[in-house]
Every structure is written in structure tokens, then in C-alpha cells.
C-alpha positions in Angstrom: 33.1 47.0 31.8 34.5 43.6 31.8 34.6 42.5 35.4 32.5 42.0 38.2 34.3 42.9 41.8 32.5 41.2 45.0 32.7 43.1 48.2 31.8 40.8 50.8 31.8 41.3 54.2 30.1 38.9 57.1 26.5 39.4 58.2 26.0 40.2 61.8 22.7 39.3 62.7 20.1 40.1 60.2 19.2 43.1 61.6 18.0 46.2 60.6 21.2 47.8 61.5 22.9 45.4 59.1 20.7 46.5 55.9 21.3 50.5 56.9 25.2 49.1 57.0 24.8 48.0 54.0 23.0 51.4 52.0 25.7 53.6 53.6 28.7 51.9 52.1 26.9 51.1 48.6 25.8 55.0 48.6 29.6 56.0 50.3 31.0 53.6 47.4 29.2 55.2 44.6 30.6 58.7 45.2 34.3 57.2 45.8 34.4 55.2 42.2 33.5 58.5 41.0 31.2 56.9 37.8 34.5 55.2 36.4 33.0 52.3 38.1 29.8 51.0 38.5 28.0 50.0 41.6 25.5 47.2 40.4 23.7 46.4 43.6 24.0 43.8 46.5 22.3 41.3 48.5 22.5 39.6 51.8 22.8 35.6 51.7 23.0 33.5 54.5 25.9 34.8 56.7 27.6 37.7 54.2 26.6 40.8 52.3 27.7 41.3 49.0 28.3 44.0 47.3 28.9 44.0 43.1 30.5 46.6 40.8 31.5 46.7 37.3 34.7 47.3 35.9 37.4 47.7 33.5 40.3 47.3 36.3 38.8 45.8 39.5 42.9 46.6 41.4 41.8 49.8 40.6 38.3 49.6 41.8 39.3 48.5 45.1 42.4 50.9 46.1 39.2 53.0 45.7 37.4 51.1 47.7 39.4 50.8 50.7 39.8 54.3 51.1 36.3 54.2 52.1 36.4 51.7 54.1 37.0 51.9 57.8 39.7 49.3 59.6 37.4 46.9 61.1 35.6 46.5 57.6 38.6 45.8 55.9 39.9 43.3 58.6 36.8 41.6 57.9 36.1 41.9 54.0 36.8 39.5 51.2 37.5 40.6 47.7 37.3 39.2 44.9 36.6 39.5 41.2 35.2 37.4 37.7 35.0 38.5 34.1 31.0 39.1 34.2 30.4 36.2 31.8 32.7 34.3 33.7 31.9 32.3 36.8 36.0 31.7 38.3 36.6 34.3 40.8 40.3 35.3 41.8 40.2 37.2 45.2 42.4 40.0 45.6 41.8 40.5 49.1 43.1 39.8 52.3 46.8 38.9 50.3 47.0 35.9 52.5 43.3 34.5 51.7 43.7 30.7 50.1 40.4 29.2 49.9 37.5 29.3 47.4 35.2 32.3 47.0 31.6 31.6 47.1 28.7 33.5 47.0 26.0 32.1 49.1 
């Protein structure tokens, strides 16, 4: 695996609800990428939720992803992916999305 793939998606509150949010996709994710790729865990920063997996094609990775996904995750999610010893993300999605990705 030579890339690391960022799911992040805004944090609502803090809440519980957001954490058990959080478990269902990762565990949801893990069965969808099917062991070709690799769920490598997550945390929860300021105002988003990240979620990290390794891989040898993150396009891939993703089309995966977002058939997991519901609507209203998606129209809130940013993608975007690194070489893991890298540290220059390219995001991937939304197609429109201009600015810098950080992880906070």
C-alpha cells in the first residue's frame, strides 16, 4: 500500500452520537473495501472526523467508498489522499473543492 486516503467529514457536536457515527462507517467501510484496502483507523480533531485507509489506488478506494456512503455524507465529505511518506495531499473529492486540505 502506497497511499493514505482521508475521509473527512465535519463534527457535529462532540457527542456521543458522533463517535457511534463514526464506528458504524469505519466497521461499514471495512466490509465494502473488501481487504484490498485497508482501514487504518480515525480520530476526531477539532471540528472533523477523519477517517484513514491504505492503498495501492485510492480512485479506487473511494468509488468503494461512496457506495457506502449515504447522500447527506457525501454532500458533506472531503477526500483526499498522500503517498504515506508523503505529507502533500491532492483531494479527490467534491470535484469542485479548491482549497488546502488539512488535518486538524
Amino acid at each position: 500500500m502506497t497511499y493514505q486516503l482521508v475521509l473527512q467529514f465535519p463534527l457535529s457536536d462532540a457527542s456521543a452520537g458522533d463517535f457511534d457515527r463514526l464506528l458504524m462507517i469505519e466497521n461499514e467501510l471495512e466490509l465494502a473495501l473488501r481487504g484490498k484496502h485497508q482501514v487504518q483507523g480515525h480520530d476526531i480533531g477539532s471540528d472533523e472526523i477523519n477517517l484513514f485507509i491504505h492503498t495501492s489506488d485510492p480512485n479506487e478506494a473511494f468509488e468503494l467508498v461512496k457506495s457506502t456512503l449515504s447522500a447527506k455524507d457525501l454532500a458533506t465529505l472531503l477526500v483526499a489522499f498522500k503517498e504515506i511518506k508523503g505529507d502533500q495531499y491532492s483531494v479527490i473529492w467534491p470535484d469542485n473543492y479548491k482549497d488546502e486540505f488539512t488535518i486538524k
